[in-house]
N, C-alpha and C positions, 0 to 999 in steps of 0.2 A: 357697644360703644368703643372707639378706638381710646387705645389703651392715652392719648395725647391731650383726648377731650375733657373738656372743664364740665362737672356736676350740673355747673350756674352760669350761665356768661358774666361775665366783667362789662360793667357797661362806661365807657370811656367819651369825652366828649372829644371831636377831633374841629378840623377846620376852625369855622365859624363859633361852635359849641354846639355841633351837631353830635348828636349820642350816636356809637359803633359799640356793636356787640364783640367782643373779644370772647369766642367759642375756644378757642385750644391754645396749647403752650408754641403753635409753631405762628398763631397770628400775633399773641403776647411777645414772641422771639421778635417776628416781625418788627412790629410798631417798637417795638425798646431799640432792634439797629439802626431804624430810617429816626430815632433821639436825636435832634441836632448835637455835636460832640461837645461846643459852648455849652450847653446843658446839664449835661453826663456828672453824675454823682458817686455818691458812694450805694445808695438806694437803687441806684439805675444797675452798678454794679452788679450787686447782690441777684437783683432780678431777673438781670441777663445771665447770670450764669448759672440762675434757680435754673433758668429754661435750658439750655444746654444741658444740665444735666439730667433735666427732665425727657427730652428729646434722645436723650442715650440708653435713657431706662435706670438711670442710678438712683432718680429719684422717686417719688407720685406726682405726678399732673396735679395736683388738688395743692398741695406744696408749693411748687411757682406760682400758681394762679394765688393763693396768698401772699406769697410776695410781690408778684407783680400787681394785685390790687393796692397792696403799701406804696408801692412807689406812684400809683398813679393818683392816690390820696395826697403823700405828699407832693407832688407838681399839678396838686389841683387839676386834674383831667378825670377824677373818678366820677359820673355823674350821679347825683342825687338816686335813692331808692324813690320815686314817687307812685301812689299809688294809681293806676289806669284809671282812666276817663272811660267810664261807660258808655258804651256804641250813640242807647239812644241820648244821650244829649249829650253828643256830639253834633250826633244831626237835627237836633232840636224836636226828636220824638216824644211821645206822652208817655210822662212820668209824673209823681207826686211833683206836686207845683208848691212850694211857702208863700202866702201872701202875707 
């Protein structure tokens, strides 16, 4: 695993409230620079410069990725843990039925 990658993804909602996986400190850098600057906090801070320093090696990967899921908590973009929907009923396959 490159030494940049996250354990877990960070799962973020973008656009619409579509969910993005945030895999590493340089996609978390990412998305915190493209932050509208109206935005920009003290939280935003912190997180951008968990990742910089994560990206230089001063810190652990697993470190920013905690921070950066704080901030994305707080500006409400972290999305829900929900547990997967099972294949078959999705596609409306045979499984125990409740009447």
């Amino acid at each position: 695993m490159k030494p940049d990658m996250f354990a877990k993804p960070v799962t973020i909602l973008v656009g619409l409230g579509f969910p993005a996986e945030v895999h590493s400190v340089m996609d978390a850098y990412r998305h915190l620079v493209e932050w509208p600057a109206s935005s920009r906090d003290e939280v935003h801070t912190i997180a951008l410069k968990a990742c910089q320093a994560a990206l230089r090696g001063e810190i652990e990967a697993e470190t920013a990725r905690g921070l950066f899921a704080a901030f994305a908590e707080k500006h409400e973009i972290l999305a829900p843990d929900t547990p997967a929907i099972p294949a078959s009923r999705m596609r409306g396959g045979s499984g125990p039925h409740v009447q």
